[in-house]
Structure formats: structure tokens, C-alpha cells
C-alpha positions as CSV (number, residue, x, y, z in Angstrom):
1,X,79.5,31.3,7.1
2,X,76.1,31.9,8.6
3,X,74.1,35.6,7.8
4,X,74.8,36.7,11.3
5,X,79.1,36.7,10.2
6,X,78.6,37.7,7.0
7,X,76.4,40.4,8.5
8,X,79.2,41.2,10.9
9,X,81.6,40.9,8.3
10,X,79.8,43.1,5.6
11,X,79.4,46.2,8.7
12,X,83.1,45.5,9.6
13,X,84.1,46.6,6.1
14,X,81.8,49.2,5.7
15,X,83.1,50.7,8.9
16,X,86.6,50.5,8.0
17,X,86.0,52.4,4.3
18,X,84.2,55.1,6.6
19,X,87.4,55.3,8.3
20,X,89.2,55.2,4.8
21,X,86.8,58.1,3.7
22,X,86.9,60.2,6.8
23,X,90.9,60.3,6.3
24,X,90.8,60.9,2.9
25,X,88.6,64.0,3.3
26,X,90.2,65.5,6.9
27,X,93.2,64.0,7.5
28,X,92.3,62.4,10.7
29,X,92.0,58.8,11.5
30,X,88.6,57.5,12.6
31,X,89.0,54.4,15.3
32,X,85.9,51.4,14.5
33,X,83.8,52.3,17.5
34,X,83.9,55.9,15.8
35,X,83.0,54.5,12.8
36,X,79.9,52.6,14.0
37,X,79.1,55.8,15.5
38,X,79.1,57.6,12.5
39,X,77.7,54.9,10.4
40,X,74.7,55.2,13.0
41,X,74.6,58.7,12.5
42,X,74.8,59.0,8.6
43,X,71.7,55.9,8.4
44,X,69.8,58.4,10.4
45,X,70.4,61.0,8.0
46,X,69.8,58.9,5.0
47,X,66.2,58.2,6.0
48,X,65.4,61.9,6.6
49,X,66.6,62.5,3.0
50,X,65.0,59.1,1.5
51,X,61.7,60.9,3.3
52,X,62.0,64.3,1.6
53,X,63.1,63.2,-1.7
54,X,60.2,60.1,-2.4
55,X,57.9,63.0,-1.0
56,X,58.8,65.5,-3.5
57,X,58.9,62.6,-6.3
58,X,55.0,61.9,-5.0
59,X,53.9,65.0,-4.0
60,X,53.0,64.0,-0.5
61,X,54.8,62.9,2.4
62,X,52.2,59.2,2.6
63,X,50.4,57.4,-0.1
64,X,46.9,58.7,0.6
65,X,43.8,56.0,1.3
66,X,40.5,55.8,-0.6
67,X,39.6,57.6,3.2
68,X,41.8,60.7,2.9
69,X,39.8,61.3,0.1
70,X,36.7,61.1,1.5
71,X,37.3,63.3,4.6
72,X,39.6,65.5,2.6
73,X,42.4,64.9,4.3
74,X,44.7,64.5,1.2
75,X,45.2,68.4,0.7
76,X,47.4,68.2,4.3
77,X,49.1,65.5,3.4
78,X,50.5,67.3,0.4
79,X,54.4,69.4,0.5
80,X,53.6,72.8,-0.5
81,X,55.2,73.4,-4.1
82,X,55.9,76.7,-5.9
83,X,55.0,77.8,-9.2
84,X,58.2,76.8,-10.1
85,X,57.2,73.4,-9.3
86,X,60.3,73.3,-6.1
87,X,59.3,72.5,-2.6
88,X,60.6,75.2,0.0
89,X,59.9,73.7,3.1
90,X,61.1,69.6,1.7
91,X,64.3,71.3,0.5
92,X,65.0,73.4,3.6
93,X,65.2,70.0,6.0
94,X,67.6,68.8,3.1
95,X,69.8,71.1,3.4
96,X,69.7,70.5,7.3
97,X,70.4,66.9,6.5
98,X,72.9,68.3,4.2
99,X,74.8,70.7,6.8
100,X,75.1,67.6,9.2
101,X,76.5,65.4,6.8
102,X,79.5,67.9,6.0
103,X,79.5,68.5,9.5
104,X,80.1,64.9,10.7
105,X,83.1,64.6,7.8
106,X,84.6,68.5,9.5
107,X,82.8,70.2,6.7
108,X,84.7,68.5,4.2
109,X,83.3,65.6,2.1
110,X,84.5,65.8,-1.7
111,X,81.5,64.8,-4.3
112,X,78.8,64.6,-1.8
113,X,75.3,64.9,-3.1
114,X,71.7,64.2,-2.3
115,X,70.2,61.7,-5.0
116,X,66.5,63.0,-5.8
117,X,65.7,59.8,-7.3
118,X,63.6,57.6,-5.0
119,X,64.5,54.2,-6.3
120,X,68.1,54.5,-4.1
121,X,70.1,55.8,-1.3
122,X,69.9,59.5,-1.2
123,X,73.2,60.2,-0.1
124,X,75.9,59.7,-2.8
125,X,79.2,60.8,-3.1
126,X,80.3,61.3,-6.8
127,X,84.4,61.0,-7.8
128,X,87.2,58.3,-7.8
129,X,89.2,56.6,-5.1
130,X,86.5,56.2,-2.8
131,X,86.4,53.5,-0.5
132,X,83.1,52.6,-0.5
133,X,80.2,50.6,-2.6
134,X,78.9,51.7,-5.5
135,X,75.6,51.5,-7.1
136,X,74.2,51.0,-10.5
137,X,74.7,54.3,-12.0
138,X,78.6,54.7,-10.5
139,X,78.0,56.8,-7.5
140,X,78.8,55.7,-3.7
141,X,76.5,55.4,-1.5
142,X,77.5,56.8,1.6
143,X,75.2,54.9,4.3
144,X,74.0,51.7,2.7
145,X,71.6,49.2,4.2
146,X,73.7,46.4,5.8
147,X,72.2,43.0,5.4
């Protein structure tokens, strides 16, 4: 098998545990081209969170140059942080991210979480009996990289 099958293979599966999921948590049935749909969706989503949650790990949306130094330009490049050390602004576009998610699953979607830890996917889902892959530290990933 070549890596364009196992490709198709690998995003075959996924789609049908989205469809798995989706019924489990509103008692619908997804079809596939529904699935890829919502696959697309949910990757969009994921790299909006993966965005806010690295920047709230670094402190900045990019990795500043030896030149936003120089002309200062680091200080807008920074996410505005409380005393409190939280990030009003970061967290108020994840919980937009968050409000689509639910409502792409009918508002219900059992153990979802956003992952603050920018070494994975941000959008988990913690629990049992779900259909899809996990990750190291047990949780499901909800829109995994295909390769």
C-alpha cells in the first residue's frame, strides 16, 4: 500500500469514528460526506485553539525577531494578561472555538476539553468508549492531523 491509500485509508476511519461519535453523543447518524465535512470543520477549529493556547504558553501570539526588539515592536505582539496572570481576550476566542465545537456535535459532546498544553492537539475529549485515537496521556484527540 502506497501513502496516498494508507492516507485515504487512515481519513476513511477517522471519518467513520466521527460518525461513531456524533451518534453516540446526539443520536443521529452522520453519512461520510458529513463526516468529511465536519472533520474539515473541527481541523479549522483546532488551529484557532492550537493558536490561542501556544500563545498564552509564550506570551505572544509570534516568536519575536532580534528586529521587534529593536523597533519595539514586541510590546504589540504580546496577549494582554491580568494580574492574575489569565488572558481575557486569548480565552474569549476559546470559548468561541469552544461554542462551535458543541455546536457542530447539537451542543452535546461528553468530555470535551480544550488542552492548554502546546506540545498536542487542543481539542480532547476525556471519558471511555470513544471511537477515536488517543494520545499519550489517554485523552482523544478530536481533529487529528491525517498523514
Amino acid at each position: 500500500m502506497n501513502k496516498k491509500q494508507q492516507r485515504a485509508e487512515n481519513l476513511t476511519r477517522h471519518y467513520s469514528n466521527l460518525c461513531a461519535l456524533y451518534t453516540q453523543n446526539t443520536g443521529e447518524a452522520l453519512t461520510m460526506e458529513q463526516a468529511k465535512k465536519l472533520s474539515n470543520k473541527l481541523r479549522k477549529l483546532e488551529a484557532l485553539a492550537t493558536i490561542e493556547t501556544t500563545a498564552q504558553l509564550n506570551g505572544y501570539y509570534q516568536e519575536p525577531t532580534p528586529q521587534d526588539y529593536k523597533n519595539g515592536n514586541f510590546e504589540k505582539m504580546r496577549l494582554k494578561c491580568t494580574e492574575n496572570g489569565e488572558y481575557p481576550e486569548s480565552e474569549q476566542k476559546l470559548d468561541k472555538v469552544r461554542a462551535e465545537v458543541l455546536k457542530l456535535f447539537k451542543g452535546t459532546l461528553n468530555g470535551f476539553f480544550i488542552n492548554y498544553d502546546a506540545r498536542g492537539y487542543a481539542l480532547k475529549i476525556k471519558g471511555e468508549n470513544c471511537p477515536l485515537s488517543q494520545d499519550w496521556g489517554g485523552y482523544y484527540i478530536l481533529s487529528p492531523e491525517i498523514q
